[in-house]
C-alpha positions in Angstrom: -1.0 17.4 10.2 -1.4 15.9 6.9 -5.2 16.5 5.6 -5.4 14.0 2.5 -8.0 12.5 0.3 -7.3 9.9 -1.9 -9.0 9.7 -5.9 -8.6 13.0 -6.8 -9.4 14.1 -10.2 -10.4 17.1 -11.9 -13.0 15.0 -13.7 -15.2 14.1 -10.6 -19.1 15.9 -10.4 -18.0 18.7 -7.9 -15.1 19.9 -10.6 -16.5 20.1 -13.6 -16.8 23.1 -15.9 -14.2 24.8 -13.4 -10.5 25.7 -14.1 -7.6 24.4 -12.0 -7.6 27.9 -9.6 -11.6 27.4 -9.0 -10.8 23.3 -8.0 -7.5 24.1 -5.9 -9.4 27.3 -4.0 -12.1 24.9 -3.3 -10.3 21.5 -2.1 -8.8 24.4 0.6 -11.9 25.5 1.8 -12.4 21.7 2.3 -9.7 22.1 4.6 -7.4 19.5 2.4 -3.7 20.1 2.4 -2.9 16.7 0.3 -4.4 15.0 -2.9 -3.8 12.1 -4.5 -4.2 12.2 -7.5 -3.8 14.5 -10.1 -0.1 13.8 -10.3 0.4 14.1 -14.6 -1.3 17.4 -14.9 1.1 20.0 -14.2 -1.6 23.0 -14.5 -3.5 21.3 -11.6 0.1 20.9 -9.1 0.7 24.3 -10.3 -2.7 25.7 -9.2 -2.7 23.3 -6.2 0.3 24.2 -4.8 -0.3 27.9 -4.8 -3.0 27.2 -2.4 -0.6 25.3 0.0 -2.0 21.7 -1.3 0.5 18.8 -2.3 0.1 16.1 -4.6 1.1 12.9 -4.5 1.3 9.8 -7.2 0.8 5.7 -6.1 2.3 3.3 -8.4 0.7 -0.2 -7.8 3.7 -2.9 -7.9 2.8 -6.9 -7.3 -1.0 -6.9 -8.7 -3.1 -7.6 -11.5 -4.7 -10.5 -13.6 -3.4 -8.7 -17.0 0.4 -9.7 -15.7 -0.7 -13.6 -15.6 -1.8 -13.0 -19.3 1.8 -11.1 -20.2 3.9 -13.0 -17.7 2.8 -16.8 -17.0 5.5 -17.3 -14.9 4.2 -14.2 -12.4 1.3 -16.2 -11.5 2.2 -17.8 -7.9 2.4 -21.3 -6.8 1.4 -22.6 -3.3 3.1 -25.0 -1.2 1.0 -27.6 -2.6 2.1 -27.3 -5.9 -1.0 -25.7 -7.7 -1.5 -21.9 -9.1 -3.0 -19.6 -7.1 -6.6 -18.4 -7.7 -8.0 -15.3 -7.9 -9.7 -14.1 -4.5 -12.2 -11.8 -6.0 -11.0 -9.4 -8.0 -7.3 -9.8 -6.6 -4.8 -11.4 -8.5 -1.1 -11.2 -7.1 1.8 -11.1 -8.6 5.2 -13.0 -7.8 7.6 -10.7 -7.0 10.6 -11.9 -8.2 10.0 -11.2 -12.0 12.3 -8.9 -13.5 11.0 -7.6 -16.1 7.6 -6.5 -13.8 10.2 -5.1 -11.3 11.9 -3.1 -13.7 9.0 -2.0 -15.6 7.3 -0.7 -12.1 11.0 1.2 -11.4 10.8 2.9 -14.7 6.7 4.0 -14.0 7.9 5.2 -10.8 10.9 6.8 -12.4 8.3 8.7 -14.6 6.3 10.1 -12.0 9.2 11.4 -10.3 9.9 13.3 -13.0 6.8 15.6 -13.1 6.0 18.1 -10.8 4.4 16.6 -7.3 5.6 15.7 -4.6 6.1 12.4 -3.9 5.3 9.0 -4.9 3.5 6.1 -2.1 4.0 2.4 -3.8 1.1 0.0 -3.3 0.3 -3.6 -3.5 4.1 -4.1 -2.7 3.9 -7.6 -1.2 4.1 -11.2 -1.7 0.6 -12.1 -2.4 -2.2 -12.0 0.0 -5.8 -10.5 -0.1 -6.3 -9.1 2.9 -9.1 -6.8 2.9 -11.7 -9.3 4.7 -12.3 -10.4 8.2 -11.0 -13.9 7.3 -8.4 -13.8 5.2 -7.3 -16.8 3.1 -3.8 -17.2 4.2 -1.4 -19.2 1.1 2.0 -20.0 1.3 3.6 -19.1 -2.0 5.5 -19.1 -4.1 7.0 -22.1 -5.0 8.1 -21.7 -8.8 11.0 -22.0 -10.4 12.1 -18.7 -11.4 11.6 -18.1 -6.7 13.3 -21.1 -5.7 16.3 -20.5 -8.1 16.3 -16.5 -6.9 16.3 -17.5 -3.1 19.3 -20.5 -4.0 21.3 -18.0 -5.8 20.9 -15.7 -3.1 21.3 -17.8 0.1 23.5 -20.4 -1.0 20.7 -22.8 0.0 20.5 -25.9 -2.5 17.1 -27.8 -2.9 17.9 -31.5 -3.4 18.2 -32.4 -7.1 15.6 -35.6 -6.4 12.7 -33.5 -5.1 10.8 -32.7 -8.6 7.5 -31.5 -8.1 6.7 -27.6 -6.6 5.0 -29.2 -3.3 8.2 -31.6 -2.6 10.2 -28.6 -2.9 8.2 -26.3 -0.5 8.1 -28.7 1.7 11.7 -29.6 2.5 12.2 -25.4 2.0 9.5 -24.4 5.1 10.9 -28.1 7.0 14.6 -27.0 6.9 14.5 -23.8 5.9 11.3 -21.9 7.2 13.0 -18.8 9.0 15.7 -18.2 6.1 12.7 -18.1 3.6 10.8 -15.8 5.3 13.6 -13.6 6.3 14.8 -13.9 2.6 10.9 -12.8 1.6 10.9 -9.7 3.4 14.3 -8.6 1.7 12.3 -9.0 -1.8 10.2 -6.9 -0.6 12.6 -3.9 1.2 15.1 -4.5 -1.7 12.7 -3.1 -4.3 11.6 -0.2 -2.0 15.3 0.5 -1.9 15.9 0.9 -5.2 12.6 2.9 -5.8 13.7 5.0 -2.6 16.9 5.5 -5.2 15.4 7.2 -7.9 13.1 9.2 -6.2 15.6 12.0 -5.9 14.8 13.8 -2.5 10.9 13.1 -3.1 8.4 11.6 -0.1 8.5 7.7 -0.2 5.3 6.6 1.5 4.2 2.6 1.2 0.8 1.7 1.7 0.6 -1.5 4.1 -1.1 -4.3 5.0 -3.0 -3.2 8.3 -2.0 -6.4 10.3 0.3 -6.6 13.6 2.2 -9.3 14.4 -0.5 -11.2 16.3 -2.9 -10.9 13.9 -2.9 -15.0 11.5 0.5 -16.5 13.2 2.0 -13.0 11.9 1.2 -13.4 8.3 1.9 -10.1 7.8 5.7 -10.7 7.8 5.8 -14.9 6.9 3.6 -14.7 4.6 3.0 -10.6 2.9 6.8 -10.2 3.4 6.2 -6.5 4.9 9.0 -5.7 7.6 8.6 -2.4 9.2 11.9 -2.4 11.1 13.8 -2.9 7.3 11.3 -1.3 5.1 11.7 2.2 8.1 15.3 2.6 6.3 13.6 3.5 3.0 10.0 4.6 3.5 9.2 8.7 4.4 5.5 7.8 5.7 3.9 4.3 6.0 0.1 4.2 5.3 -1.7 1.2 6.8 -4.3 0.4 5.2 -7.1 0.6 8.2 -9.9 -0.1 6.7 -12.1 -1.4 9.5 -15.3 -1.8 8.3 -13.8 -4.0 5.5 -11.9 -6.1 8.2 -14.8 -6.4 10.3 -13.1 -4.5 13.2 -14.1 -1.6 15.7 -13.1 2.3 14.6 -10.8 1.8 18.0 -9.0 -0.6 16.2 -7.4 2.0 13.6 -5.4 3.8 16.5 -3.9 0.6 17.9 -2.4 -0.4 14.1 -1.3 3.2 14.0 0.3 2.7 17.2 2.1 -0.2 16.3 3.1 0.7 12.4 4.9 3.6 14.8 6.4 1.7 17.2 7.7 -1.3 14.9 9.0 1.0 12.1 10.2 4.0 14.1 8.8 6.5 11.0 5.4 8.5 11.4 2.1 7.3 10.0 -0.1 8.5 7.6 -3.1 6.0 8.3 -5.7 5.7 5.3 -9.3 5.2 6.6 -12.5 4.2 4.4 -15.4 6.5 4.0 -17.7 4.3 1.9 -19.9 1.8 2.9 -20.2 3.4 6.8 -22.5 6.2 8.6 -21.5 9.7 8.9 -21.3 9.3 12.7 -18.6 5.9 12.0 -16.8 8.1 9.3 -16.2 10.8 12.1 -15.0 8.2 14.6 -12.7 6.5 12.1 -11.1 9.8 11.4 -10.6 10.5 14.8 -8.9 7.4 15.9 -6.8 7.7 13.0 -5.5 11.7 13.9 -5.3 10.9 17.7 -3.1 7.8 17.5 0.2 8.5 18.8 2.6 8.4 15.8 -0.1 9.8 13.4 0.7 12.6 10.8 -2.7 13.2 9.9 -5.0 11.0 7.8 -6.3 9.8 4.4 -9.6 9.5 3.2 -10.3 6.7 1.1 -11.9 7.9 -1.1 -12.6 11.5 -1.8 -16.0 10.3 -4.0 -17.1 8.5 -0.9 -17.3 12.2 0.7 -19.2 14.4 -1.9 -22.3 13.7 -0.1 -23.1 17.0 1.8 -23.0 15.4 5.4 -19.5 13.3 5.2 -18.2 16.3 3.5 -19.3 18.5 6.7 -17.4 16.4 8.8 -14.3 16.6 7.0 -14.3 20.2 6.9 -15.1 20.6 10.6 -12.3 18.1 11.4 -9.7 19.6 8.8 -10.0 22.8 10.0 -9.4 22.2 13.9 -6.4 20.3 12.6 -2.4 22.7 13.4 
């Protein structure tokens, strides 16, 4: 099984004023078998992988204020016609800018490049904060560069009188509701096919949005555009993001969106799990509904700095080490 943590750095307390064979010898004794992190510094893979360990890069694609600055025209509009807020520190992106698309392609290009082993995309979505126990759900996006994309590529024609964004989405989700949201998700599994492209034999793993299709009138596909049946075609490992505390869910609840990430996508599951902000004896219960679902390839601690504290970091090497 797949025995990951998720932050790594040579830079962190536990590291310092040690070479890359001391760090590597020592995430083993952890009982680690996968970092991310690290993924530019090919002493570290080198030293890493001679102790069995692989490394992985994450390239985040739809996300970030600093793209509203760059690109205006990335910032969503809702159905009523307005630019979306921030929600926190979360700012999404519109997918269907091309210059963003192509400059994510070329970072994940890069990374492909160097020595690790494979590359897991994040943020890839429409927008949608989701880590919260009630979510604020938005229709979007409604701008011009979107509507003209999903014309051009569905043959669909918005009537010339209807001027304003909210007229538009709302003869689009009237007449049009399923074709949109169908149209949505292939934004969304078109870019992880072209990333699944250039990766060159590489793991493709996708961090997702841990929702199920019962969870907000199945926002996870009308309204995040992720489709596990289309994205399963491209993606190597799928990594819902089960952060239960942070959803204000049970630790039982990780094994049943394992379960169903399985079921709906057909691939194995490499479920990500929080450490911070929970007790030891939570932390241990997390981790095991996470390696016992049926599907799972292991698990992900999120994140590695969240388990320097003596006890957490007892449990993961008792856990790690019972693992095949």
């Amino acid at each position: 099984m797949i025995r990951a943590i998720y932050g790594f750095s040579k830079d962190l307390g536990p590291f310092k004023r040690k070479d890359e064979e001391e760090i590597a010898r020592m995430v083993k004794d952890w009982g680690v078998n996968a970092v991310f992190g690290g993924y530019e510094d090919p002493e570290l893979i080198e030293a890493l992988h001679k102790q069995g360990i692989k490394v992985y890069g994450t390239v985040g694609i739809f996300g970030g204020e600093e793209y509203w600055k760059r690109y205006p025209e990335s910032r969503p509009i809702n159905d009523e016609g307005r630019l979306i807020e921030k929600d926190g520190w979360y700012a999404g992106v519109t997918p269907t800018i091309e210059a963003i698309r192509q400059e994510k392609l070329a970072r994940i290009e890069k990374l492909v490049a160097s020595d690790g082993d494979g590359i897991w995309l994040d943020a890839l979505r429409w927008p949608g904060y989701w880590e919260v126990p009630t979510p604020r759900i938005e229709e979007t996006s409604f701008d011009p560069i979107t509507l003209e994309k999903f014309q051009e590529d569905t043959k669909i024609r918005v009537p010339k009188e209807l001027l304003t964004a909210k007229e538009k989405a709302s003869w689009v989700l009237k007449n049009y509701e399923r074709k949109w949201r169908d149209w949505r998700c292939k934004v969304i599994t078109d870019f992880v096919k072209e990333a699944r492209g250039i990766t060159r034999g590489k793991t493709l793993g996708l961090f997702t949005v841990p929702w199920q299709e019962k969870d907000f009138g199945n926002a996870l596909r009308n309204i995040i555009g992720q489709d596990y049946p289309s994205l399963g075609k491209y993606v190597d490992l799928f990594s819902p993001m089960v952060y239960h505390r942070m959803c204000g869910r049970r630790t039982e609840w990780i094994g049943e969106v394992v379960e169903y990430v399985h079921k709906e996508s057909e691939k194995p599951v490499l479920p990500i799990i929080q450490a911070g902000n929970i007790s030891s004896q939570e932390f241990e219960k997390a981790i095991r509904a996470a390696i016992g679902a049926k599907g799972s390839e292991g698990v992900i601690i999120f994140t590695i700095k969240d388990v320097l504290r003596e006890e957490k970091l007892s449990i993961v090497k008792d856990i790690f080490s019972s693992l095949p």
